[in-house]
Steps between C-alpha positions, in 0.01 A plus 500: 500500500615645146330174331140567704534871324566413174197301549265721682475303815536657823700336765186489716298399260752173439554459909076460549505238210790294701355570875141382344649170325278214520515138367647404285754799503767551591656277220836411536741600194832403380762684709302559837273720340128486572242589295108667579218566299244727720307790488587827683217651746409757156401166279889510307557143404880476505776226511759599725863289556697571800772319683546437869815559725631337804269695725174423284545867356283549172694640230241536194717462183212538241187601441241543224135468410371179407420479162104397398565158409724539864209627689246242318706184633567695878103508498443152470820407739250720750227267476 
């Protein structure tokens, strides 16, 4: 949760962008991390990674706002 602070995220704010995931996130990553670009219910465009244990538990690792050129490519993934 220290890395969400240092970024200005809230953990709620990076839980609504995971719950709301839609295609094509989640993206898998290297090391069973997964990966979500999404907006929060305020409009916040953030990327959040978070890993899964055994009991499908969400553990959000990182999160930050998408940068412009970020937000400009999640826009047309939307259409």
């Amino acid at each position: 949760m220290e890395h969400l602070a240092r970024h200005g995220v809230k953990p709620e704010e990076a839980e609504d962008v995971v719950m709301a995931a839609r295609q094509p996130y989640p993206l898998e990553r290297p090391d069973a991390k997964w990966l979500v670009w999404g907006r929060t219910p305020a409009g916040r465009a953030l990327q959040v990674v978070f890993v899964l244990d055994d009991d499908d538990t969400i553990y959000v690792i990182h999160a930050r706002d998408l940068t412009a050129r970020e937000k400009q490519r999640y826009r047309r993934r939307r259409r």
